[in-house]
TIRO-2110 file (N, C-alpha, C; in Angstrom, 1 decimal):
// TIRO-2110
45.5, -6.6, -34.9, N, 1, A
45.1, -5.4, -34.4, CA, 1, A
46.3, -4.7, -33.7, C, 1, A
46.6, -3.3, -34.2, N, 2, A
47.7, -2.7, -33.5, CA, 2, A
47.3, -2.4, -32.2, C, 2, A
48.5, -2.1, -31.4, N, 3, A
48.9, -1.8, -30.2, CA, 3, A
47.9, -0.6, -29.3, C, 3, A
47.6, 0.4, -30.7, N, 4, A
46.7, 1.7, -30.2, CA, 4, A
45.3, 1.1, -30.2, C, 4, A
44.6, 0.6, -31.0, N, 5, A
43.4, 0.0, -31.2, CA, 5, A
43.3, -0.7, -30.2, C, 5, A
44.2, -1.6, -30.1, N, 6, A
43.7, -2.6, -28.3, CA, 6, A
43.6, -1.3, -27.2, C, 6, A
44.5, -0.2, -27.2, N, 7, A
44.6, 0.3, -25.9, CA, 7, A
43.1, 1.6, -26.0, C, 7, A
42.9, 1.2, -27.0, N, 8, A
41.5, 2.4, -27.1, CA, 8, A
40.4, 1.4, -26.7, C, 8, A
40.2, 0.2, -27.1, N, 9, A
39.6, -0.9, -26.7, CA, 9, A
39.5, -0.7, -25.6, C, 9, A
40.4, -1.1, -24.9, N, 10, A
40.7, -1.3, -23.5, CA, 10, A
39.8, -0.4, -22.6, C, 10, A
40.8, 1.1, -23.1, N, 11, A
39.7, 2.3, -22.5, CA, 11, A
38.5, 2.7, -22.8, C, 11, A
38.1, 2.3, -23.8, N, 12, A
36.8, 2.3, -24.0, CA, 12, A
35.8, 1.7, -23.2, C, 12, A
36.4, -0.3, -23.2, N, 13, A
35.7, -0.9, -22.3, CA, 13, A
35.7, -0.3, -20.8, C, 13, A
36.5, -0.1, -20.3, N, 14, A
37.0, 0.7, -19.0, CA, 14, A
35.8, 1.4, -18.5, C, 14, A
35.7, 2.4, -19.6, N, 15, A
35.1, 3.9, -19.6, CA, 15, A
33.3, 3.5, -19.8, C, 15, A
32.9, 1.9, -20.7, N, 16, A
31.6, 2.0, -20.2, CA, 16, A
31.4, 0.7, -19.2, C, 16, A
32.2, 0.1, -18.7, N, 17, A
31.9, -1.0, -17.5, CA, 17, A
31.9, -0.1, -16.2, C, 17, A
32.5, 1.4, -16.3, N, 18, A
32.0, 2.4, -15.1, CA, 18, A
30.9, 3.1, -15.3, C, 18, A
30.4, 3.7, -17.1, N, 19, A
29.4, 4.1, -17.1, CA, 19, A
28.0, 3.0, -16.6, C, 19, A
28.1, 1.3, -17.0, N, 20, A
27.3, 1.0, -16.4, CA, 20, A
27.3, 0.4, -15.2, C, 20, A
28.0, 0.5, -14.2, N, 21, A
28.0, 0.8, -12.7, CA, 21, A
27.3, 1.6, -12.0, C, 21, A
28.0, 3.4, -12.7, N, 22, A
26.9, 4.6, -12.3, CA, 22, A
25.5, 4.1, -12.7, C, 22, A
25.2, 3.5, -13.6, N, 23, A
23.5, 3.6, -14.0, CA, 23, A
22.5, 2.6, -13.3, C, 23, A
23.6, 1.3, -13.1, N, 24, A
23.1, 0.3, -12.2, CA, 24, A
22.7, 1.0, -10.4, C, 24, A
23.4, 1.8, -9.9, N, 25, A
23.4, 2.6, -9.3, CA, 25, A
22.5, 3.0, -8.9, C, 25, A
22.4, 4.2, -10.3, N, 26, A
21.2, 5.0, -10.1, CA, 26, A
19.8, 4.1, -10.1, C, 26, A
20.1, 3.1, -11.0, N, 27, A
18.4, 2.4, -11.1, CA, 27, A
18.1, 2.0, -9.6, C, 27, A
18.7, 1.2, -8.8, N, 28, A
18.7, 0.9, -7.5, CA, 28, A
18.4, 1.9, -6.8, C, 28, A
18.5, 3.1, -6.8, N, 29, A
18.2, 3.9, -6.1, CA, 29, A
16.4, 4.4, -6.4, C, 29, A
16.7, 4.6, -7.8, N, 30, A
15.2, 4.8, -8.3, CA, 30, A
13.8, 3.5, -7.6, C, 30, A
14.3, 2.5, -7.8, N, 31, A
13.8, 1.1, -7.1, CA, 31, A
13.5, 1.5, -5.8, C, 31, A
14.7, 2.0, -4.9, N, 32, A
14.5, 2.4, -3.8, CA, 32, A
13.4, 3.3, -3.3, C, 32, A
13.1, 4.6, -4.1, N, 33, A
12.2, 5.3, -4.1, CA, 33, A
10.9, 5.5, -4.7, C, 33, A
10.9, 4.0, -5.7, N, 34, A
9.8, 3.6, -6.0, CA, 34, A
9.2, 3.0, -4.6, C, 34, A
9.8, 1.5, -4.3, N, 35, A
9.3, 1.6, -3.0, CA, 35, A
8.7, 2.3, -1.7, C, 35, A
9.6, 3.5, -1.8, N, 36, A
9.0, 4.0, -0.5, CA, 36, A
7.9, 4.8, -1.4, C, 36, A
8.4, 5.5, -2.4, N, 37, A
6.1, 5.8, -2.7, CA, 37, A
5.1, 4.5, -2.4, C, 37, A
5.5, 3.9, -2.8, N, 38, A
4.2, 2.5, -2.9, CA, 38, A
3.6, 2.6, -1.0, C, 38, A
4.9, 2.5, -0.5, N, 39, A
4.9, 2.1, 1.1, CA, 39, A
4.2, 3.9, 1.9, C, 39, A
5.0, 5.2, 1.1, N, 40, A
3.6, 6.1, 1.3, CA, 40, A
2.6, 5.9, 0.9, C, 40, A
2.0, 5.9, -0.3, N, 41, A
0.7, 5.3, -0.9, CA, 41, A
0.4, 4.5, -0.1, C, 41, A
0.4, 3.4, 0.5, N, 42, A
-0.6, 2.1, 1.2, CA, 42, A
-0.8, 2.8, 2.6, C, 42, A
0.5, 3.7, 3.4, N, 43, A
0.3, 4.2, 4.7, CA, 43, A
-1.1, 5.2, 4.5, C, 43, A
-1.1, 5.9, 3.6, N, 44, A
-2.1, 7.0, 3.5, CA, 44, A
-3.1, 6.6, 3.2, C, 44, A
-3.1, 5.6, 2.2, N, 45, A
-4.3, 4.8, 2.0, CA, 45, A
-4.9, 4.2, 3.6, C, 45, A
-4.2, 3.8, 4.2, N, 46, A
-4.7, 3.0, 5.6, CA, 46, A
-5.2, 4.2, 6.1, C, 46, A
-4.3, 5.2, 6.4, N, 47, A
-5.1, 6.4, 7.3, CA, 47, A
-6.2, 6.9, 6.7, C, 47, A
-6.4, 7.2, 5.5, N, 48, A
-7.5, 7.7, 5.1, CA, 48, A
-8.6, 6.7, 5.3, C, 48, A
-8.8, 5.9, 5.3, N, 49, A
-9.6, 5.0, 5.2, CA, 49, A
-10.3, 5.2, 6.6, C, 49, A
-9.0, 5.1, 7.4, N, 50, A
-9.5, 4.9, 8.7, CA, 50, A
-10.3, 6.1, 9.1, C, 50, A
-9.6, 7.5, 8.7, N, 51, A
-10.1, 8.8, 8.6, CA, 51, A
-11.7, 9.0, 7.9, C, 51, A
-12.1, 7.9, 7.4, N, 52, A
-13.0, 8.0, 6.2, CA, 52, A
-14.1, 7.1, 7.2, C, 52, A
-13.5, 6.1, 7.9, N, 53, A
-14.4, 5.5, 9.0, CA, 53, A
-14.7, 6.3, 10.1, C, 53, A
-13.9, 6.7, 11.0, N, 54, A
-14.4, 7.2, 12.0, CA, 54, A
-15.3, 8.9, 11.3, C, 54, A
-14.8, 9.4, 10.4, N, 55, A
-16.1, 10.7, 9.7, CA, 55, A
-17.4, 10.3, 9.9, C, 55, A
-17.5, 8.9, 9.2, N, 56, A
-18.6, 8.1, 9.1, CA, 56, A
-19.8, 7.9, 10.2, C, 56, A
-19.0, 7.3, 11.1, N, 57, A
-19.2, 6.7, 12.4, CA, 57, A
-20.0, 8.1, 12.9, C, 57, A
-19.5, 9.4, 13.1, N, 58, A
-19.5, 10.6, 14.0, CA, 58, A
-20.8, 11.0, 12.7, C, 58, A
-20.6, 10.9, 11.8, N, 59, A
-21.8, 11.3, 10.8, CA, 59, A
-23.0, 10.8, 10.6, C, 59, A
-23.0, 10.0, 11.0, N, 60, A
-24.4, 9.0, 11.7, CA, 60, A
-25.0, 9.2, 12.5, C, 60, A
-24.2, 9.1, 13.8, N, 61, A
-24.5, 9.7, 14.7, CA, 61, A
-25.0, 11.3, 15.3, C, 61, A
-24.3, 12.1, 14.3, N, 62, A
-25.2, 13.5, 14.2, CA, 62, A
-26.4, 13.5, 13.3, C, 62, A
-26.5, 12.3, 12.7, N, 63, A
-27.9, 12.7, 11.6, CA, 63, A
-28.7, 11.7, 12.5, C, 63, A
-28.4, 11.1, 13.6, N, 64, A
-29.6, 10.5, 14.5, CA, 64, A
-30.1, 11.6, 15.4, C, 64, A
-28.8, 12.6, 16.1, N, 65, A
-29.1, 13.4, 16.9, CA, 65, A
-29.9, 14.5, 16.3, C, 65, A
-29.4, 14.5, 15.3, N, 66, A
-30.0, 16.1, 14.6, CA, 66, A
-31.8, 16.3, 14.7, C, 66, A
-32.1, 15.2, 14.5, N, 67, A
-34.0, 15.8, 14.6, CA, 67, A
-34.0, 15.6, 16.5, C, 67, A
-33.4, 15.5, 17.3, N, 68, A
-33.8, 15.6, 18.4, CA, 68, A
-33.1, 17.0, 19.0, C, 68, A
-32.2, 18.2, 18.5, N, 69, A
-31.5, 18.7, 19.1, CA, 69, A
-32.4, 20.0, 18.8, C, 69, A
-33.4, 20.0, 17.9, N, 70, A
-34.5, 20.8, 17.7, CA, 70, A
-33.7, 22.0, 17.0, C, 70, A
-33.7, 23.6, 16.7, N, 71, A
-33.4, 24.3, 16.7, CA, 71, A
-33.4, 25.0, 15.1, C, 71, A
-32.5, 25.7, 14.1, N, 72, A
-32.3, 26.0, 12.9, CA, 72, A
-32.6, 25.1, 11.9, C, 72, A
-33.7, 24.7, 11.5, N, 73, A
-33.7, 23.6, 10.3, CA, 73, A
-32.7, 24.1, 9.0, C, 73, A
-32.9, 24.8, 8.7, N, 74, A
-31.6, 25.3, 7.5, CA, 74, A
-30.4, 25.3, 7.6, C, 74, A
-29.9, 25.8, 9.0, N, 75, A
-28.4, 25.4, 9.6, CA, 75, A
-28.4, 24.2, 9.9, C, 75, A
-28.7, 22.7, 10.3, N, 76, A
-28.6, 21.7, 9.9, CA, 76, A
-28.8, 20.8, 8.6, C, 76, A
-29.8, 21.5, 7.7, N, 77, A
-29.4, 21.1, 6.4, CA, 77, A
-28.1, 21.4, 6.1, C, 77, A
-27.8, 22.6, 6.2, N, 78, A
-26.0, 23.1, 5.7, CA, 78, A
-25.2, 22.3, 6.5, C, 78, A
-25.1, 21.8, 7.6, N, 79, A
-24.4, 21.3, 8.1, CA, 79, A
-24.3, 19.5, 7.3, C, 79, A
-25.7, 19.2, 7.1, N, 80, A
-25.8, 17.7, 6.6, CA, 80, A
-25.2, 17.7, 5.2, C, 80, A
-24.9, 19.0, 4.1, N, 81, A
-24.6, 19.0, 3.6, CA, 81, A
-23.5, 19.0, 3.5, C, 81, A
-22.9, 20.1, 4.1, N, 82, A
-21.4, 20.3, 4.3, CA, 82, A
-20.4, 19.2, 4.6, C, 82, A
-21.2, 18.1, 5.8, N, 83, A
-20.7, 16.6, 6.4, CA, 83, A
-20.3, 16.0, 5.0, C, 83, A
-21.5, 15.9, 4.3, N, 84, A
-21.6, 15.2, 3.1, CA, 84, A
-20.2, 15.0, 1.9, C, 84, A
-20.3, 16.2, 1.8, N, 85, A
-19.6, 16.9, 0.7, CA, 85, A
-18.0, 16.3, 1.0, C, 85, A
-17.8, 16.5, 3.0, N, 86, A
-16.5, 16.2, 3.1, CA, 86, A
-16.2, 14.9, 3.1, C, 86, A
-16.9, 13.9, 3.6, N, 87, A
-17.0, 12.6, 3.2, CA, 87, A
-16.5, 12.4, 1.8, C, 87, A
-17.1, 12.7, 1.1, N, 88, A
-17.2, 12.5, -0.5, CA, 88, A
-15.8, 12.8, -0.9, C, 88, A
-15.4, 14.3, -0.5, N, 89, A
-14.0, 14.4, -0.9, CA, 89, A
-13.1, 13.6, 0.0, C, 89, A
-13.3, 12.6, 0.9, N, 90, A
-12.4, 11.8, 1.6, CA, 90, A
-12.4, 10.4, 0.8, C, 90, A
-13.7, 10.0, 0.5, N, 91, A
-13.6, 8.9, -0.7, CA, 91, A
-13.4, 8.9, -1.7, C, 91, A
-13.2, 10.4, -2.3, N, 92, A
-12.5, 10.3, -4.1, CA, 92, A
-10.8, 10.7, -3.6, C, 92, A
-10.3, 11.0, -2.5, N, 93, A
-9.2, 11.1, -2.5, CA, 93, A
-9.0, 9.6, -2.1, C, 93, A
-9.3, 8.6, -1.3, N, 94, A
-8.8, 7.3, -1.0, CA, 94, A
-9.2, 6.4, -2.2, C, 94, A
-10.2, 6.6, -3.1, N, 95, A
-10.1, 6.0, -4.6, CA, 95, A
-8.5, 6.4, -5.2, C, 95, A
-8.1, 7.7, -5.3, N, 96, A
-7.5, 7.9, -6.1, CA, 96, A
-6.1, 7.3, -5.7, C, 96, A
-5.6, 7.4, -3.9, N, 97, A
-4.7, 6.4, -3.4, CA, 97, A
-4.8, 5.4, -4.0, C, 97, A
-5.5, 4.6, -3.8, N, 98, A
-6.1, 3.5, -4.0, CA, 98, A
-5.5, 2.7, -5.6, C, 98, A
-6.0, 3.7, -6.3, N, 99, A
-5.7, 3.6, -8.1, CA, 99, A
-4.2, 3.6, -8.0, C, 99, A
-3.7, 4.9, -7.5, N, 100, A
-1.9, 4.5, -7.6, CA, 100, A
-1.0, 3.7, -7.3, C, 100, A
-1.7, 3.4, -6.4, N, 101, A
-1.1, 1.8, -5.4, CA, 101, A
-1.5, 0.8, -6.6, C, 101, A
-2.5, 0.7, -6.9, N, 102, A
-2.8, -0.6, -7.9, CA, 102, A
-2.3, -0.4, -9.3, C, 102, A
-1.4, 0.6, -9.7, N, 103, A
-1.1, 0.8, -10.8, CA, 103, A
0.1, 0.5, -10.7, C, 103, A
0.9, 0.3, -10.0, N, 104, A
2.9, -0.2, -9.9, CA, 104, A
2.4, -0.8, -9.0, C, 104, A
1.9, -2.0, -8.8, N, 105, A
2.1, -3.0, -7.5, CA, 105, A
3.1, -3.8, -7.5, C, 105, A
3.8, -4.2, -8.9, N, 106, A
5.1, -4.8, -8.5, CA, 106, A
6.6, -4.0, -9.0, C, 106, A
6.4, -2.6, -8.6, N, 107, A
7.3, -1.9, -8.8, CA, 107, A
8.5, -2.2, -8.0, C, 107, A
8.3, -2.4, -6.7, N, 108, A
9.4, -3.2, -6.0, CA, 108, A
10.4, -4.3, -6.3, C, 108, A
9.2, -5.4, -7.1, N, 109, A
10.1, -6.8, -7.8, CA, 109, A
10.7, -6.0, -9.1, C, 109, A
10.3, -5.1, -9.4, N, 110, A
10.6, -4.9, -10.9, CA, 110, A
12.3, -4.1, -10.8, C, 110, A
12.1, -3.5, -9.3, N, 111, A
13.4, -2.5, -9.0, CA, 111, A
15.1, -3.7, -9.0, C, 111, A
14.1, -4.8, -8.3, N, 112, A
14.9, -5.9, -7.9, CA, 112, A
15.7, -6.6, -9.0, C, 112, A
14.7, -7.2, -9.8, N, 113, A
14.9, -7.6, -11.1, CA, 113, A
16.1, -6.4, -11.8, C, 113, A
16.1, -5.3, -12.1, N, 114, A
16.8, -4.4, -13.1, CA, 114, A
18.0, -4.3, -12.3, C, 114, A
18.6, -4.6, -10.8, N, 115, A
19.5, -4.4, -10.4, CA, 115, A
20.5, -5.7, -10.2, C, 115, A
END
């Protein structure tokens, strides 16, 4: 092998043992920010949940109060409605947390593993 061929070699190898440094890099970093979604995801997941308990709790308690507070029968339908409705969209948004957390649960080990 001539002189030039080794020294293109050479630089070549050079030129991708930095290219895969930068990419090792970047994956660790991606790993990184895999992680912290998961760790958003499970924080929001906890709040909502909890947000989804105490609605509950307070929603119960006005559908005990409501036949005693006498007054608009149609304005507390709308209201028992309305309660309803928000509820509901608090449990299809903590389903849907829920789903994305369980769909990369070992995205972390996996960040770990590629680095």
């Amino acid at each position: 092998i001539s002189i030039a061929t080794q020294l293109a070699a050479s630089a070549r190898i050079a030129d991708l043992e930095a290219q895969l440094t930068k990419v090792r890099a970047q994956l660790a970093k991606l790993g990184n920010r895999r992680m912290m979604d998961i760790e958003g995801f499970s924080s929001e997941v906890s709040s909502t949940r909890a947000e989804l308990q105490r609605h509950e709790r307070l929603w119960a308690h006005l559908k005990k109060a409501g036949g005693k507070r006498g007054g608009d029968v149609q304005a507390q339908a709308r209201e028992l409605r309305d309660g309803t409705n928000f509820l509901e969209r608090i449990r299809s948004r903590l389903e849907d947390l829920e789903e994305r957390v369980q769909a990369a649960p070992h995205a972390h080990q996996l960040a770990r593993d590629e680095s």
